[in-house]
C-alpha positions, -999 to +999 in steps of 0.1 A: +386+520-441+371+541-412+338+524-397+315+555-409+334+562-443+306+577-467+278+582-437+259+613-429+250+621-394+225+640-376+238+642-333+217+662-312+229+677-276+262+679-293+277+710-280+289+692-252+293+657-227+280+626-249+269+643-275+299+660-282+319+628-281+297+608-301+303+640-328+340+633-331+338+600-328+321+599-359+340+620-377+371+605-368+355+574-382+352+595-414+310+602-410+301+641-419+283+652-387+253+679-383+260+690-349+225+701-332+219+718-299+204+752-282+239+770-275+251+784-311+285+789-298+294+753-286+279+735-316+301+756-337+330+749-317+325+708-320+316+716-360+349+729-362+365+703-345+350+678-364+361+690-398+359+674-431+329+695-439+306+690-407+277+719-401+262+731-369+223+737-366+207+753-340+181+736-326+157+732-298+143+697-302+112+702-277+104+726-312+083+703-339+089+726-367+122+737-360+132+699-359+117+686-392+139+721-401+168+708-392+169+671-408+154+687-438+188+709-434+207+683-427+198+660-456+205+689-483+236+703-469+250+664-463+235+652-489+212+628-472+211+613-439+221+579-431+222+583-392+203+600-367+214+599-329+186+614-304+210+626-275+199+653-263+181+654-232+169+670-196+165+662-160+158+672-131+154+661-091+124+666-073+101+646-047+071+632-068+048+653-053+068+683-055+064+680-094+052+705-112+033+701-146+054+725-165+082+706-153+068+671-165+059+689-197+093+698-202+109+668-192+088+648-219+091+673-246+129+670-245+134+638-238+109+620-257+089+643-284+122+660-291+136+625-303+095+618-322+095+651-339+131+640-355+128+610-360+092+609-379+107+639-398+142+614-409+120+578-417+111+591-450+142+599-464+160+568-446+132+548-465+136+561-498+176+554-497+167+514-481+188+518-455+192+548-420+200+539-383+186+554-356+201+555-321+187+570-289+204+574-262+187+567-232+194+554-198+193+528-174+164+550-162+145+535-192+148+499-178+144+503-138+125+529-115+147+553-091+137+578-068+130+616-076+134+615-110+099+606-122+094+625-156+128+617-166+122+583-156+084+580-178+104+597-205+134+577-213+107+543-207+091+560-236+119+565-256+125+527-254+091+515-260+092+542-295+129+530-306+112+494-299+085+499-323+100+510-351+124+484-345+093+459-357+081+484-380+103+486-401+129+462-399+123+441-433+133+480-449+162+481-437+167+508-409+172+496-373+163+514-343+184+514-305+189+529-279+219+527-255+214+531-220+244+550-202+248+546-161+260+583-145+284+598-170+313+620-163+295+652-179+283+687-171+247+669-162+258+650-138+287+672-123+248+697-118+235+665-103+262+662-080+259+702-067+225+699-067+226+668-043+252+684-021+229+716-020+200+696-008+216+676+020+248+688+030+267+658+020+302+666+007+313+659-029+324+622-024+291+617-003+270+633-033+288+611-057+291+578-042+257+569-054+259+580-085+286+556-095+289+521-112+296+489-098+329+496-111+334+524-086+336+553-109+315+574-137+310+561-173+333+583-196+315+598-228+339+580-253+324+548-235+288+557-248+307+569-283+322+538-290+286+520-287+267+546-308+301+540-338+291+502-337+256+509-340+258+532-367+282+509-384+281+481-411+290+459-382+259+468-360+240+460-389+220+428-372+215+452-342+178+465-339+157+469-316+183+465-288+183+487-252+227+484-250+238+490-212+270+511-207+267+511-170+296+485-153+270+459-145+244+479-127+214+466-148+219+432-156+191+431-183 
């Protein structure tokens, strides 16, 4: 039987890179996905690919109301909601100082009240059925400080400290709580990572890139990060809670 047979799923960012895969990896594994993100067009396009009877929602998760909206959607148009994966997320490269506040602002509200607002809104209903997962997916920039990147860095430290808590909180009700913490993955983010690097100082693609990569010499693929968030979500990842997962080729060793 497929790993995800009978579960609902709510995957935000999924109109494209992780996201996107984490959606059809699901299905495949026979879960009925909500596909969440801004861009109307590309969530409808993974919602189609999907099939068997996924739905896309619109949705900007820095929005409080719009994202108790959309697992309140997602519950009565799936018929509940066993899983919730927080992916989406922002960043951006800047000297510390050169930091604006409505940048921090909207660095956090992305990366780490987007992923409050939905998960406080699907608790409830997880706790009424006995059982939900939750899985954020964070970064190795939530265990380990690196230069430029300060919001997004506070931000995904957050995220781990919140999936952390609940992981205490409610672990004798049966819903677990993790996050999986990619290296540089091969996505649109990071190919804008890349030109933005290249932009800044000249270097060349390989130069841009080179320190962007694993130990492993190369990017982590999405399906990488899919094949985690499957397990998590899972009747095998059952005794997982609580847990920060690395899919980074050794860079963090902790």
């Amino acid at each position: 039987m497929p790993a995800l047979e009978g579960r609902n799923a709510l995957v935000t960012g999924g109109g494209r890179g992780i996201g996107r895969e984490i959606a059809l990896a699901f299905a495949r594994e026979g879960a009925r996905v909500a596909v969440a993100a801004r861009t109307a067009a590309e969530i409808e396009a993974v919602a189609a690919e999907c099939g068997g009877g996924a739905i896309a929602i619109p949705l900007d998760v820095a929005d409080e109301a719009a994202c108790a909206a959309a697992v309140e959607r997602a519950e009565r148009e799936l018929g509940g909601l066993d899983v919730l994966v927080n992916n989406a997320g922002v960043a951006a490269s800047h000297k510390f100082t050169d930091v604006d506040t409505a940048t921090w602002r909207r660095i956090l509200a992305v990366d780490l009240d987007g992923p409050f607002f939905l998960t406080r809104a699907a608790v409830p209903g997880m706790l009424r059925r006995g059982s939900g997962t939750v899985i954020a997916v964070a970064s190795i920039a939530a265990k380990l400080g690196a230069p430029y990147i300060a919001p997004y860095t506070a931000a995904k430290h957050g995220l781990l400290g919140l999936m952390r808590a609940l992981a205490a909180e409610y672990a004798a009700k049966g819903l677990t709580f993790n996050c999986v913490c990619p290296g540089y993955v091969d996505t649109p983010m990071t190919e804008a990572s890349v030109a933005n690097i290249m932009a800044r100082t000249g270097r060349t693609r390989e130069q841009a890139l080179a320190p962007l990569l694993t130990p492993q010499r190369r990017l982590v693929a999405p399906a990488e990060v899919a094949a985690v968030c499957v397990l998590l979500a899972s009747d095998a990842g059952r005794g997982i809670n609580g847990a920060a997962i690395n899919v980074d080729g050794g860079q963090v060793q902790l």
